[in-house]
C-alpha positions as a Markdown table, in Angstrom:
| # | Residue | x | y | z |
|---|---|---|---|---|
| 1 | Unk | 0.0 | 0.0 | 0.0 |
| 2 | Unk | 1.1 | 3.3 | -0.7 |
| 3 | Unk | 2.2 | 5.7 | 2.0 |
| 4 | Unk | 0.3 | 8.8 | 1.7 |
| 5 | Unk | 2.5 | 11.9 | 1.9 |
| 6 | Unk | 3.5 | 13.3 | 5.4 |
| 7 | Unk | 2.2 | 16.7 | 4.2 |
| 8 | Unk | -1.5 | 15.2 | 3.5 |
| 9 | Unk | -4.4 | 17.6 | 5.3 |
| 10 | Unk | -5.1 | 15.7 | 8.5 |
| 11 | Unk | -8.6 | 15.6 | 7.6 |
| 12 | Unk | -10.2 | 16.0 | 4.2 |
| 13 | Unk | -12.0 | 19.6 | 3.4 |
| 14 | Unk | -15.7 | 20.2 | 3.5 |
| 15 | Unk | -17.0 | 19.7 | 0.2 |
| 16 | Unk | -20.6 | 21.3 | -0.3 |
| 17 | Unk | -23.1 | 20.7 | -3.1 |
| 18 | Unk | -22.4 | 22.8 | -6.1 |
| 19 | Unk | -26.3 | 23.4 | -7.1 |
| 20 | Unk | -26.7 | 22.0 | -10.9 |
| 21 | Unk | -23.7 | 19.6 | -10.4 |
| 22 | Unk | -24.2 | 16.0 | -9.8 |
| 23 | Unk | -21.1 | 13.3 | -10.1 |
| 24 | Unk | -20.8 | 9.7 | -10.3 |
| 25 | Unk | -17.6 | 7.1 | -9.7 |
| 26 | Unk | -17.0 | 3.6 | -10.7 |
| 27 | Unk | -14.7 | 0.7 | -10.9 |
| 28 | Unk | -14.1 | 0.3 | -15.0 |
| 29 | Unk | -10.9 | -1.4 | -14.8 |
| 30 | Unk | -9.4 | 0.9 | -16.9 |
| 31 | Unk | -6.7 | 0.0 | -15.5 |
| 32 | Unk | -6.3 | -0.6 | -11.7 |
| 33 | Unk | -8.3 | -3.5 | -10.1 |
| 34 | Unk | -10.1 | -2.7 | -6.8 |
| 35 | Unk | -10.5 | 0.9 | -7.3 |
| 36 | Unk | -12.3 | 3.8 | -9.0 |
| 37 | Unk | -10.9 | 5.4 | -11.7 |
| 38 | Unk | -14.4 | 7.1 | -14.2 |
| 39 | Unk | -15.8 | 10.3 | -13.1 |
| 40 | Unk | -18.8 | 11.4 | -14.6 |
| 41 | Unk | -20.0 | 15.0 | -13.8 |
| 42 | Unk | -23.1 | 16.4 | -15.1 |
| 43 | Unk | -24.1 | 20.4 | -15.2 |
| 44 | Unk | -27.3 | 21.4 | -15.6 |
| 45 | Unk | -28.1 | 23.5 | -18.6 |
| 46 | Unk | -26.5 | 27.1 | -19.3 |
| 47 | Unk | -23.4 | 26.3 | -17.1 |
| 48 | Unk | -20.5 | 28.1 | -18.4 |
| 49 | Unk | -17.2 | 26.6 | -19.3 |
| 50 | Unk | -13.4 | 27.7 | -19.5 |
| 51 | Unk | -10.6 | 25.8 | -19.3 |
| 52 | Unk | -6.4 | 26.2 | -20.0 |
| 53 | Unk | -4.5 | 22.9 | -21.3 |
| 54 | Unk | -1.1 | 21.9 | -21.6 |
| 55 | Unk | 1.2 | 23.7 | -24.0 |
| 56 | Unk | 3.0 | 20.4 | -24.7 |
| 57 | Unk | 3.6 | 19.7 | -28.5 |
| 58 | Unk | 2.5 | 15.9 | -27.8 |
| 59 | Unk | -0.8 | 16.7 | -26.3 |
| 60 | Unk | -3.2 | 14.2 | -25.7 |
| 61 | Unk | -6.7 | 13.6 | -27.8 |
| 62 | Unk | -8.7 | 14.6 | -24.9 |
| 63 | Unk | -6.6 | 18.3 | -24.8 |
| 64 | Unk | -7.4 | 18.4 | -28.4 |
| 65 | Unk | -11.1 | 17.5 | -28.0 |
| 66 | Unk | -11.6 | 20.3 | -25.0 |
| 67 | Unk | -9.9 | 22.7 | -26.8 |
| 68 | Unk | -11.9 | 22.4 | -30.1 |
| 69 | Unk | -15.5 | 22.7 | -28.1 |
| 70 | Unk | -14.1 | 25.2 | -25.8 |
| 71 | Unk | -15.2 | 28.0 | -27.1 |
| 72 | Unk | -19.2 | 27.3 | -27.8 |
| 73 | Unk | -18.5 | 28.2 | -24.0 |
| 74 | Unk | -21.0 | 25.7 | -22.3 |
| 75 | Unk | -21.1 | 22.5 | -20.8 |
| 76 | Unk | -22.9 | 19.7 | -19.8 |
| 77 | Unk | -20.8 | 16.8 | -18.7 |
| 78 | Unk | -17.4 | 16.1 | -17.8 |
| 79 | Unk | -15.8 | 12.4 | -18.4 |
| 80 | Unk | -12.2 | 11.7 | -16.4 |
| 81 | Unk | -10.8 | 8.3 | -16.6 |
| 82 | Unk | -7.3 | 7.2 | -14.6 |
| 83 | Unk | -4.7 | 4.5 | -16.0 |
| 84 | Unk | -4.7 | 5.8 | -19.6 |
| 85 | Unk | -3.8 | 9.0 | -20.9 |
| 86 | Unk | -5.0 | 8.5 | -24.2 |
| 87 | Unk | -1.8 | 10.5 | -25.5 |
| 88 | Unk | 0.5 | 9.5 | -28.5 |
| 89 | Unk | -2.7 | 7.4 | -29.6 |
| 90 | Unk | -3.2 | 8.5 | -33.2 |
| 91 | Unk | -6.3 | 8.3 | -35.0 |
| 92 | Unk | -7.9 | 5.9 | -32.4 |
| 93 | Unk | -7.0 | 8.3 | -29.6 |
| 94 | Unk | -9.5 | 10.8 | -31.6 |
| 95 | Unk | -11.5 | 8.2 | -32.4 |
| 96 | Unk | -11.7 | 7.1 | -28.5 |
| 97 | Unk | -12.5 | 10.4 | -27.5 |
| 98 | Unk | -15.4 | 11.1 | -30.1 |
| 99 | Unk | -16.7 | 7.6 | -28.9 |
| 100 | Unk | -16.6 | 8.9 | -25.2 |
| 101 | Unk | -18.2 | 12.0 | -26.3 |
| 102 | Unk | -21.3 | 10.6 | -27.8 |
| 103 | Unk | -21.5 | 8.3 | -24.8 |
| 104 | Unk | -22.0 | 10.4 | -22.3 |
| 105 | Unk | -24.2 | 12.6 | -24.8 |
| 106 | Unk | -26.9 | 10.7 | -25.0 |
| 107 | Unk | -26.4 | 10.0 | -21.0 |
| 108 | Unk | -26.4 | 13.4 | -20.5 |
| 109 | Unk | -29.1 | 14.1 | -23.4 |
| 110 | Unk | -26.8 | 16.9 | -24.6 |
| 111 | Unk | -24.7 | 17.8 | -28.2 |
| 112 | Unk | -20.9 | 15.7 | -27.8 |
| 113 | Unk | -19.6 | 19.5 | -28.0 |
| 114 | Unk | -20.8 | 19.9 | -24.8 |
| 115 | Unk | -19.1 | 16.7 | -23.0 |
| 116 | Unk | -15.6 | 17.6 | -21.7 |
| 117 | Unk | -13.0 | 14.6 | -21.4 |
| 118 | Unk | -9.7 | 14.3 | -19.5 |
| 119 | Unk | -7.7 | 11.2 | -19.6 |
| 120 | Unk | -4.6 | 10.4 | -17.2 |
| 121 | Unk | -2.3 | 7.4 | -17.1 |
| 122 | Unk | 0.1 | 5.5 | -19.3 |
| 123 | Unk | 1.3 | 7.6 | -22.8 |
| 124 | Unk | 0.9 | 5.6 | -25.7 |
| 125 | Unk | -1.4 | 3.0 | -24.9 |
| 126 | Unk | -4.7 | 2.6 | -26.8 |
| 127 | Unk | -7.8 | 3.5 | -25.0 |
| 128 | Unk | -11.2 | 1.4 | -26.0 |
| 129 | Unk | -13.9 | 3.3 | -24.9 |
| 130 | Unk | -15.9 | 0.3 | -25.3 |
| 131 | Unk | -14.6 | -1.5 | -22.7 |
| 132 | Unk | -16.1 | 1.1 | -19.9 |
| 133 | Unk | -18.9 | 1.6 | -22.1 |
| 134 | Unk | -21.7 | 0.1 | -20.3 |
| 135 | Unk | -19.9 | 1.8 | -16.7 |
| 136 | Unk | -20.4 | 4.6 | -18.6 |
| 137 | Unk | -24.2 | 4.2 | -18.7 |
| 138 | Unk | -24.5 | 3.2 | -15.9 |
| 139 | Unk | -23.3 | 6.5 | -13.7 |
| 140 | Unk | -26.4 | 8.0 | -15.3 |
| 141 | Unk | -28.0 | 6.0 | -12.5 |
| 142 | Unk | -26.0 | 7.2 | -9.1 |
| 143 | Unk | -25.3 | 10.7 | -9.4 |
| 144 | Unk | -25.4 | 12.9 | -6.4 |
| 145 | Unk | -24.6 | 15.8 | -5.5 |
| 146 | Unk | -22.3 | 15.1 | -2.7 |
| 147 | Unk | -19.8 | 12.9 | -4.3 |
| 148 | Unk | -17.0 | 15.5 | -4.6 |
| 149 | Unk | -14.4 | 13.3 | -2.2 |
| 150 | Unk | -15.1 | 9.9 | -4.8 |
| 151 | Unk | -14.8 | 12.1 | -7.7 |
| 152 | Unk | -11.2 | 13.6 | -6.5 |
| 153 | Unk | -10.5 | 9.5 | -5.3 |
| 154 | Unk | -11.4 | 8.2 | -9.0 |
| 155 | Unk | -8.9 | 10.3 | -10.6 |
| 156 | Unk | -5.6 | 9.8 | -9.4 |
| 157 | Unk | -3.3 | 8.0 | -10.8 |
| 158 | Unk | 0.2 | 7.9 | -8.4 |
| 159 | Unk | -1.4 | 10.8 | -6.3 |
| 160 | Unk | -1.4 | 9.5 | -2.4 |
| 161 | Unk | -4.3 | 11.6 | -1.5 |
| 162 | Unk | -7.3 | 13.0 | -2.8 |
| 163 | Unk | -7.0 | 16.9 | -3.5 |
| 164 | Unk | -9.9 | 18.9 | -2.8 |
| 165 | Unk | -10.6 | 22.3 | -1.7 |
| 166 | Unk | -13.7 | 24.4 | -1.5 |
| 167 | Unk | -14.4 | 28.1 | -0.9 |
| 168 | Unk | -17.7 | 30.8 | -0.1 |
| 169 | Unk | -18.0 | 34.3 | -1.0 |
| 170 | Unk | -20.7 | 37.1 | -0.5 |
| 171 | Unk | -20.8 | 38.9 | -3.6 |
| 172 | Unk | -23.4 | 41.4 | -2.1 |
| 173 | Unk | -26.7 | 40.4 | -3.8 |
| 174 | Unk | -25.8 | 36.6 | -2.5 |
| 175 | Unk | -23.1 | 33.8 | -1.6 |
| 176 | Unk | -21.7 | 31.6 | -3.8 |
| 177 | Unk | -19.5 | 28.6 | -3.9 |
| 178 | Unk | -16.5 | 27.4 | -5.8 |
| 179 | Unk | -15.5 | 23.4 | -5.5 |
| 180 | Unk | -12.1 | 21.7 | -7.0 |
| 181 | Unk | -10.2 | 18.8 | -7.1 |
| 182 | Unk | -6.9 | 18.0 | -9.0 |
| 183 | Unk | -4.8 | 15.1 | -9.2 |
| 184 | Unk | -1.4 | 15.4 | -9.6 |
| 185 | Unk | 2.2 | 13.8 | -8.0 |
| 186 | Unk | 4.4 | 13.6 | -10.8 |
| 187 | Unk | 5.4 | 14.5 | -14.5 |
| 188 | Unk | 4.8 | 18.0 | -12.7 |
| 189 | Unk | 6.1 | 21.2 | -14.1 |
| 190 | Unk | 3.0 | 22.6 | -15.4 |
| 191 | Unk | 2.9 | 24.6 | -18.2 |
| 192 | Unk | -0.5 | 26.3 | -18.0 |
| 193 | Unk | -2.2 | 23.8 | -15.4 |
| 194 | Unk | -1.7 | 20.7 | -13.4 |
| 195 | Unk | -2.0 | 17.6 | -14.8 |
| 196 | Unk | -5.9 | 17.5 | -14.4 |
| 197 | Unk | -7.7 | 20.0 | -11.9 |
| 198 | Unk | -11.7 | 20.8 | -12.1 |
| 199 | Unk | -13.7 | 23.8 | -11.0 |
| 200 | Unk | -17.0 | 24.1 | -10.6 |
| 201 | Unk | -18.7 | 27.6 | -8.7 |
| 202 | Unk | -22.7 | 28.0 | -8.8 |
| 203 | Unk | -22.3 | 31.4 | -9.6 |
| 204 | Unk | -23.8 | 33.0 | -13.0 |
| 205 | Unk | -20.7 | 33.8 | -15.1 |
| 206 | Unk | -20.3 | 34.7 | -18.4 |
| 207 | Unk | -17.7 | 32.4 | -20.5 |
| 208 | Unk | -15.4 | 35.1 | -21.6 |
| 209 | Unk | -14.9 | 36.4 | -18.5 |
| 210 | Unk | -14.8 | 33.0 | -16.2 |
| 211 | Unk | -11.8 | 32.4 | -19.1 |
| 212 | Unk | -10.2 | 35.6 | -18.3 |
| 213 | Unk | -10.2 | 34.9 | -14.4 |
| 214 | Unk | -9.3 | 31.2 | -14.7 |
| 215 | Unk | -6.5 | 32.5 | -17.5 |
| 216 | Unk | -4.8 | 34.9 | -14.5 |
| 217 | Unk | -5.5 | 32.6 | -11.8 |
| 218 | Unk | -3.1 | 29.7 | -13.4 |
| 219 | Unk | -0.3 | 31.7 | -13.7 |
| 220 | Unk | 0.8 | 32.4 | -9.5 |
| 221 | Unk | -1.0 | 29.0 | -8.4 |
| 222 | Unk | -0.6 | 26.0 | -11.0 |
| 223 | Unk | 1.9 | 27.2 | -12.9 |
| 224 | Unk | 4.1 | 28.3 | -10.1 |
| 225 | Unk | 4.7 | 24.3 | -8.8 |
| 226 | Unk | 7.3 | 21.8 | -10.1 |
| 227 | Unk | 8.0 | 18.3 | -8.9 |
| 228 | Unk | 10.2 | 17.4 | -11.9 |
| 229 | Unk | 10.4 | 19.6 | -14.5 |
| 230 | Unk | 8.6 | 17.2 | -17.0 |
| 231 | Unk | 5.2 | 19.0 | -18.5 |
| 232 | Unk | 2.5 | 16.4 | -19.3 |
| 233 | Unk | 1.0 | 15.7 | -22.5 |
| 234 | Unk | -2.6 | 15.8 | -20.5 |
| 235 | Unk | -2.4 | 19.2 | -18.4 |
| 236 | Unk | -5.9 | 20.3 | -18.2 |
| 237 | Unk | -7.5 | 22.5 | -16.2 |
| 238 | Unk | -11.4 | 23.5 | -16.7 |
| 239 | Unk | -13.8 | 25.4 | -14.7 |
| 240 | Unk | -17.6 | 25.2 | -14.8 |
| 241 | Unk | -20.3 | 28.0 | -13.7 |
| 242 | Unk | -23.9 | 26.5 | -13.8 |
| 243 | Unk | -25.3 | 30.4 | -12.7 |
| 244 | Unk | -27.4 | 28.6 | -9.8 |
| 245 | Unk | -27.0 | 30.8 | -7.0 |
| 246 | Unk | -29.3 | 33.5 | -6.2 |
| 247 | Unk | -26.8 | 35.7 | -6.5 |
| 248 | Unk | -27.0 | 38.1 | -9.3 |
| 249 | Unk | -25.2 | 37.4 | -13.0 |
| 250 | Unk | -21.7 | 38.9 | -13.0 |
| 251 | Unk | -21.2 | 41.7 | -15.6 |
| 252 | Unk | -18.7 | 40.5 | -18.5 |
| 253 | Unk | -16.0 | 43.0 | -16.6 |
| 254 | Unk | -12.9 | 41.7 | -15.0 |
| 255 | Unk | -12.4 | 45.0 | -13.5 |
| 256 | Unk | -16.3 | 45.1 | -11.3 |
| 257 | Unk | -15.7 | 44.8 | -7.9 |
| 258 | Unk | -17.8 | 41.8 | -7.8 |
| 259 | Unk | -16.1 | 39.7 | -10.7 |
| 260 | Unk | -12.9 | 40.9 | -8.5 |
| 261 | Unk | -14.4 | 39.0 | -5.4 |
| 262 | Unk | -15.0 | 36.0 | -7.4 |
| 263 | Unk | -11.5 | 36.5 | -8.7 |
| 264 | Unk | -9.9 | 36.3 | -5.9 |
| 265 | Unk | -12.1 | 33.9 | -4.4 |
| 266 | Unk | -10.8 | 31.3 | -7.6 |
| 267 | Unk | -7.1 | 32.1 | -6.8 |
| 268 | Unk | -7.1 | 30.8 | -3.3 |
| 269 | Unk | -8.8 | 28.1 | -4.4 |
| 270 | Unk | -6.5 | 27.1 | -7.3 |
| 271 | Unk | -3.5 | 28.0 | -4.9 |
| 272 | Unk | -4.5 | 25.3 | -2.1 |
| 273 | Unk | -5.3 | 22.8 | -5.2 |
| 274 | Unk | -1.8 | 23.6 | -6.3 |
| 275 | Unk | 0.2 | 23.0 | -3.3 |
| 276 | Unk | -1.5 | 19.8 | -2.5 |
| 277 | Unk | -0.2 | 18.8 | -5.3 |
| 278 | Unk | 3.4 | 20.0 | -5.0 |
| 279 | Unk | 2.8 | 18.4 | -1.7 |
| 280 | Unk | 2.1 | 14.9 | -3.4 |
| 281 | Unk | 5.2 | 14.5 | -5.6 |
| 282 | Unk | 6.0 | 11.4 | -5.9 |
| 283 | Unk | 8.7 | 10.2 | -3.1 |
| 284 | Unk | 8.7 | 14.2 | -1.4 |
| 285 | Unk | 10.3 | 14.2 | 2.0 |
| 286 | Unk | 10.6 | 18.0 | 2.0 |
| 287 | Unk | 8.5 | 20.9 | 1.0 |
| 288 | Unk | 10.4 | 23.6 | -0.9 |
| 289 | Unk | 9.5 | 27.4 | -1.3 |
| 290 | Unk | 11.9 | 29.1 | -3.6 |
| 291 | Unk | 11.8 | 32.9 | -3.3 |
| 292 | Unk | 13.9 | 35.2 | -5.8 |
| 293 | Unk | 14.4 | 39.0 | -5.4 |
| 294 | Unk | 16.6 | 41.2 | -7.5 |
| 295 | Unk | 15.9 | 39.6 | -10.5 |
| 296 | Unk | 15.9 | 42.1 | -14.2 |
| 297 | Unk | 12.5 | 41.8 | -14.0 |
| 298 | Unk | 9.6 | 39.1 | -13.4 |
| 299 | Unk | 10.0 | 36.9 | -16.3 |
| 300 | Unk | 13.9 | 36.6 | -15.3 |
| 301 | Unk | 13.1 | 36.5 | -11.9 |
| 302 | Unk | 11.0 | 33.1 | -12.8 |
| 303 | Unk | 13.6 | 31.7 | -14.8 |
| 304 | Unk | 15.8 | 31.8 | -12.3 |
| 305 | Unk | 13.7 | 30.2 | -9.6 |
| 306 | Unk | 12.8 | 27.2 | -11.6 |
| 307 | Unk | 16.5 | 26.7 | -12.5 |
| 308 | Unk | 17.0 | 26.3 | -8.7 |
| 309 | Unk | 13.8 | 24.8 | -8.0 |
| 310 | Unk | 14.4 | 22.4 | -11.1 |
| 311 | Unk | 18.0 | 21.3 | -10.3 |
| 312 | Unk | 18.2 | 17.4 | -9.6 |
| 313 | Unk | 21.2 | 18.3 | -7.5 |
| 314 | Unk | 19.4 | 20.9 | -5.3 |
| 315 | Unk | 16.5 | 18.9 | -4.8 |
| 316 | Unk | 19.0 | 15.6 | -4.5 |
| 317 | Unk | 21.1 | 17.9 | -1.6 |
| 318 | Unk | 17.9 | 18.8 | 0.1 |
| 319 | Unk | 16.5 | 14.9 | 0.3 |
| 320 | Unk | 19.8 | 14.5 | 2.1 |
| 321 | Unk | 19.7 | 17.6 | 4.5 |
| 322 | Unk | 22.4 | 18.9 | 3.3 |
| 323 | Unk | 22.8 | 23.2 | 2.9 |
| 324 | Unk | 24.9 | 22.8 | 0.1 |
| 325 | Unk | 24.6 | 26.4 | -0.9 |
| 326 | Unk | 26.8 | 25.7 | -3.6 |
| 327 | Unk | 24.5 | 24.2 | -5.8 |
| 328 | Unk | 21.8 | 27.4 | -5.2 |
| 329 | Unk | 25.1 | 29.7 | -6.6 |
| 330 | Unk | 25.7 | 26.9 | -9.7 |
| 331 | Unk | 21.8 | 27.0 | -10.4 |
| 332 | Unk | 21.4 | 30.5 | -10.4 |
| 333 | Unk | 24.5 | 30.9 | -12.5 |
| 334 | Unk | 23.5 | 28.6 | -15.4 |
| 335 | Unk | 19.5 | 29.8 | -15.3 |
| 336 | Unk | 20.7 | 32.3 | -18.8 |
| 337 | Unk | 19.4 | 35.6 | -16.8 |
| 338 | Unk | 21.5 | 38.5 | -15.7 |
| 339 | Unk | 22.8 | 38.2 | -12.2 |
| 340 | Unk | 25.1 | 40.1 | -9.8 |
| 341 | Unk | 27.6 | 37.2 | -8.7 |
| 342 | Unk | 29.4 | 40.0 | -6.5 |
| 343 | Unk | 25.7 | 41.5 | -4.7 |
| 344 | Unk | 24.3 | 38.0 | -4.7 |
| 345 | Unk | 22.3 | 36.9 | -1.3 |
| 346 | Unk | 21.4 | 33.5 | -0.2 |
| 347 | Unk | 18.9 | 32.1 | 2.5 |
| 348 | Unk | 18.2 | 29.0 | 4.5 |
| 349 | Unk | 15.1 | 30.2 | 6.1 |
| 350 | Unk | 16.3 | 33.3 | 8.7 |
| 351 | Unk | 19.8 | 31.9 | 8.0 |
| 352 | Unk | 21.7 | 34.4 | 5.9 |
| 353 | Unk | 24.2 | 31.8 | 4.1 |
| 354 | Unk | 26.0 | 34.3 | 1.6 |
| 355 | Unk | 26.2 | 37.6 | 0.6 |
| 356 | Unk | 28.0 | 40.1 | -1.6 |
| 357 | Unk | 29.2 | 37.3 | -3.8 |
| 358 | Unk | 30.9 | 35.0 | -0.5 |
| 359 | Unk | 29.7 | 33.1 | 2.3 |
| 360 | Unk | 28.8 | 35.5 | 5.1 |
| 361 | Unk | 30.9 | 35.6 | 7.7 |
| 362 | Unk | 28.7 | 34.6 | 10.2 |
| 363 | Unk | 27.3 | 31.8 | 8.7 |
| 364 | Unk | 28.1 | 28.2 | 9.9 |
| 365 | Unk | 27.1 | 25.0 | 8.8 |
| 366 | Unk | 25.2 | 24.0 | 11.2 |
| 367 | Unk | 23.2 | 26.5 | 11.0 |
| 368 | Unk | 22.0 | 25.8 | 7.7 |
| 369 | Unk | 22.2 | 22.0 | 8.3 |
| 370 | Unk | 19.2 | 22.8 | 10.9 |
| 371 | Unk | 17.4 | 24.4 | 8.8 |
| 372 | Unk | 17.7 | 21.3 | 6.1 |
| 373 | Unk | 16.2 | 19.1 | 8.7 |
| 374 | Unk | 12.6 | 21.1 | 8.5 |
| 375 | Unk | 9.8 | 19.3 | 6.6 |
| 376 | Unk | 9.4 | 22.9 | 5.0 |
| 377 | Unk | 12.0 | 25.0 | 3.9 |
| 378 | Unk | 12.3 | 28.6 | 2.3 |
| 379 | Unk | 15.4 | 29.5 | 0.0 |
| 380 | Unk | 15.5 | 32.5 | -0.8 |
| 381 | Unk | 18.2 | 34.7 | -3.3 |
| 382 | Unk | 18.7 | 37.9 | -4.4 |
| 383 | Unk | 20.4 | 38.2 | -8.0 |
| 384 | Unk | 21.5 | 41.6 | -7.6 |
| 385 | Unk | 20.2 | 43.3 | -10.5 |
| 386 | Unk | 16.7 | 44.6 | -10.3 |
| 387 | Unk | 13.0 | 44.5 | -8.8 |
| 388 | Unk | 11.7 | 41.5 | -10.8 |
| 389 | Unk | 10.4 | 38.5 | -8.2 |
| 390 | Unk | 8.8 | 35.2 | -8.6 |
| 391 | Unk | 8.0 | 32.1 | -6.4 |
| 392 | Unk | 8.3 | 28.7 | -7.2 |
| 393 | Unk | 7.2 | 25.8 | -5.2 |
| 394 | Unk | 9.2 | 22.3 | -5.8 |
| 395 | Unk | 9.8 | 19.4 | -3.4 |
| 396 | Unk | 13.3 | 17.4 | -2.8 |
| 397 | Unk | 14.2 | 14.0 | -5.3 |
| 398 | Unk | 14.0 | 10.7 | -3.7 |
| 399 | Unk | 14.9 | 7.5 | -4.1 |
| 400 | Unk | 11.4 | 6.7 | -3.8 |
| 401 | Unk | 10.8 | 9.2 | -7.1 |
| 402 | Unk | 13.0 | 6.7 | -8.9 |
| 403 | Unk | 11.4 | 3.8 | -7.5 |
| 404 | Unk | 8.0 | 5.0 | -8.6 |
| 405 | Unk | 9.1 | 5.6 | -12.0 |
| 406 | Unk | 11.2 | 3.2 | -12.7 |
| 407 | Unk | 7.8 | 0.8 | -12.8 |
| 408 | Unk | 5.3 | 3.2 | -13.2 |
| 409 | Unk | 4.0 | 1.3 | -16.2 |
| 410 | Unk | 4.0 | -2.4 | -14.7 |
């Protein structure tokens, strides 16, 4: 049995019904044996849809499928399957995913374009929809509204725990409610997403402008994790508004102060998602905040923070608790972005390890060596050059990342 992650919420969130959402699991053997792993979600009519997907050259045939109906902007049912990603699949990959579409059309008694598939697993493997065809069906028959926790259970793949979060906002006129899961442990270094998250708020929202939010949201929260640098073929991240709540529709206007509540309402929502997930990856021992000041500007200041965040031997020192500070200066260095070797800063936590281009002179080793011993640890550098800032979330590399990879596909 697998262990689930030391950094796993001691108790699972409160997940409350979404009004004109409904979801249904089963066992389709996909797969796993002894396990869920097919969500069906159904919306009621008029919900809204947005979604972001991977930017990966090798994207899978349900990305392409999402992305061709995305923008009728509406939705009525959402099909995830685990154990296959349905990626390098050719022309039955689109085939499989048409198949799925029409399936859970005429469940749903809606057009395929408004059916929206994810698939995560094994690359290159054909999917025959026909095998879970009659599962399929059959979830037409249990859906509830209170089956958010098997929903974020039926799509993980090497994930330890389910990833939820939910949250409530008064937009004045009424409240409304935003539910997500994700799934997610490795092949993490999103690229718009994670490798599959899903939204769903009751609140009346116009598709161009849930797009817009969703679109700014990704940026600081899903895109700001990395557990190995590898982007997956499947990213996909989709949010649905079914416009239930008695609140009041929300003007087509990123800049009203009530699309701004729902804004920022979605952003602490995708953030906990996101660092659930950085705090999943596969074999993680230690959490890792990487914070970078000084930088030319934000895009370097990025760059530079997933160099150090992305380094096999940073994240290899900091599985062994070792402040090898070192390898902070050698990933900063090789990152391609201006930096001040001679005004350069680094910190353990409080510790300050070097500054003005040299270790600091009050800095010992086992200071930082205390600091390495935390479950959660905060490196920060300043570059030296300019304003520009970014933070990046990673985790350390294990032996246990190795051994989960090594026969991930047996």
């Amino acid at each position: 049995m697998t262990k689930v992650s030391r950094f796993a919420p001691a108790s699972p969130q409160s997940m409350p019904p979404i009004s004109g959402v409904t979801l249904s699991t089963c066992a389709a053997g996909i797969k796993y044996t002894d396990r869920t792993d097919l969500l069906l979600a159904r919306f009621v009519e008029g919900t809204t849809v947005a979604g972001v997907f991977t930017r990966s050259r090798c994207a899978s045939a349900p990305v392409d499928w999402c992305r061709e109906h995305l923008a009728d902007g509406h939705a009525r049912a959402l099909v995830v399957n685990a154990g296959n990603a349905n990626a390098f699949t050719g022309q039955r990959g689109a085939d499989a995913a048409r198949v799925t579409a029409d399936i859970a059309a005429d469940v749903a008694q809606c057009a395929p374009n408004e059916v929206f598939l994810a698939s995560t697993g094994v690359i290159g493997e054909p999917l025959d929809p026909s095998h879970f065809a009659d599962e399929l069906r059959g979830l037409a028959h249990t859906q509830t509204q209170d089956g958010w926790a098997d929903a974020a259970a039926a799509i993980m793949t090497t994930d330890t725990y389910p990833k939820m979060a939910s949250r409530t906002v008064d937009l004045g006129d009424g409240v409304i409610t935003l539910n997500g899961i994700a799934k997610g442990s490795g092949m993490i270094a999103p690229d718009m997403a994670t490798m599959l998250a899903f939204v769903a708020t009751d609140a009346d929202v116009p598709a161009p402008l849930l797009q817009k939010l969703l679109s700014d949201a990704t940026g600081p929260t899903f895109n700001a994790i990395t557990v190995d640098s590898d982007t997956s073929t499947s990213d996909t991240l989709i949010a649905f508004a079914t416009g239930q709540s008695a609140a009041a529709a929300i003007e087509n206007d990123p800049t009203n102060p009530r699309a701004k509540v729902l804004a920022g309402a979605l952003h602490d929502l995708l953030h906990d998602l996101a660092l659930q997930t950085e705090q999943d990856g596969e074999g993680i021992t230690k959490f890792v905040t990487i914070h970078i000041t000084g930088a030319e500007d934000k895009s370097a200041a990025d760059t530079i923070a997933r160099s150090v965040a992305n380094s096999p031997l940073v994240k290899t020192a900091i599985a062994g608790e070792d402040p090898n500070w070192g390898r902070i200066v050698m990933a900063v260095g090789k990152a391609g972005e201006k930096a001040d070797r001679d005004k350069l800063s680094i910190r353990f936590g409080d510790v300050l390890v070097a500054a003005e281009g040299e270790r600091h002179a009050d800095y010992r080793e086992e200071h930082g060596a205390a600091v390495m011993k935390h479950d959660e640890i905060v490196i920060s550098v300043d570059v030296g050059i300019g304003r520009g800032t970014a933070t990046v979330y990673t985790c350390d590399l294990t032996h246990d990342y190795v051994s989960i990879n090594a026969d991930y596909r047996s």
